[in-house]
C-alpha positions in Angstrom: -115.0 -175.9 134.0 -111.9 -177.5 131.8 -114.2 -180.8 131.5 -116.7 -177.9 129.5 -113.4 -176.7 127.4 -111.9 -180.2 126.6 -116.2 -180.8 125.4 -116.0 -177.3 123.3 -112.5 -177.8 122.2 -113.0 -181.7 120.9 -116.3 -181.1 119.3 -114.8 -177.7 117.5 -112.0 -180.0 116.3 -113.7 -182.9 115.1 -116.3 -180.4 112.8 -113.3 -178.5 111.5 -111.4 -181.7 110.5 -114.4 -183.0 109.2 -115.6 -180.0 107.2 -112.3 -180.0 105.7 -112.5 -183.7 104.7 -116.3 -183.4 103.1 -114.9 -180.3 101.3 -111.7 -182.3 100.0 -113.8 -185.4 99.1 -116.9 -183.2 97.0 -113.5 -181.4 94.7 -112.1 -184.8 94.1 -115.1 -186.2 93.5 -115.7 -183.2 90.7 -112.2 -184.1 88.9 -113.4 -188.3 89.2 -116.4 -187.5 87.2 -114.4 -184.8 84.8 -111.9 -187.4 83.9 -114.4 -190.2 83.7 -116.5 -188.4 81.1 -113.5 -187.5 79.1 -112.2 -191.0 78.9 -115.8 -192.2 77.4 -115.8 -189.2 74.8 -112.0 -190.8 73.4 -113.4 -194.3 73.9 -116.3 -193.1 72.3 -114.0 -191.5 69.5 -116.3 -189.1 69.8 -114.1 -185.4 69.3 -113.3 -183.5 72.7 -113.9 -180.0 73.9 -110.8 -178.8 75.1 -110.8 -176.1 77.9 -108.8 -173.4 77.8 -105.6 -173.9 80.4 -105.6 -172.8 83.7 -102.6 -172.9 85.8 -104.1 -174.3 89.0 -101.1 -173.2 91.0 -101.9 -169.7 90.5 -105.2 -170.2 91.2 -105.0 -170.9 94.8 -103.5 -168.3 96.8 -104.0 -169.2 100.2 -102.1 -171.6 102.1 -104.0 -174.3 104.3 -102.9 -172.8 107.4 -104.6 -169.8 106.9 -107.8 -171.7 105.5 -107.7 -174.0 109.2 -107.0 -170.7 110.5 -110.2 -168.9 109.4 -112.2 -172.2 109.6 -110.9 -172.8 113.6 -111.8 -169.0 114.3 -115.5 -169.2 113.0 -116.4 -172.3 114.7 -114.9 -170.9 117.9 -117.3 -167.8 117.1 -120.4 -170.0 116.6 -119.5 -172.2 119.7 -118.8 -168.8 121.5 -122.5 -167.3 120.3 -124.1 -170.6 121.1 -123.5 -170.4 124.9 -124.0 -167.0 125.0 -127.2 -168.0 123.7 -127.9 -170.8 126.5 -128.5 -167.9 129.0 -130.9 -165.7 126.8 -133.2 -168.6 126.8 
């Protein structure tokens, strides 16, 4: 029986850590591209749109332990539901 909770437990870890990453690497990617197309408009010398300011700080309001938090809780529902599942079938 702990053999089956060290399997649920690793395999619940490694999706959260890696959901975190891919969402991590797809914003970064979004400010890569941003910037890149702004430094071709001034090479360009082509005028810029400016955005309005946004003060990013306040934008976030949760702190990444709560964000793990949430994320660690709903893949221990799914896993939960899943072999719950097992014995319907």
């Amino acid at each position: 029986m702990a053999r089956i909770y060290g399997l649920f437990g690793g395999i619940v870890t490694g999706l959260s850590v890696t959901y975190c990453t891919a969402v991590k690497i797809r914003k970064n990617t979004q400010d890569v591209c941003s910037e890149l197309q702004l430094s071709q408009l001034l090479a360009e010398n082509k005028p810029v749109i400016t955005r309005p300011y946004t003060d990013p700080i306040n934008l976030q309001t949760r702190s990444r332990k709560d964000i793990i938090v949430d994320l660690w809780d709903s893949e221990v529902i799914k896993a939960i539901q899943w072999v719950y599942s097992l014995g319907k079938a």
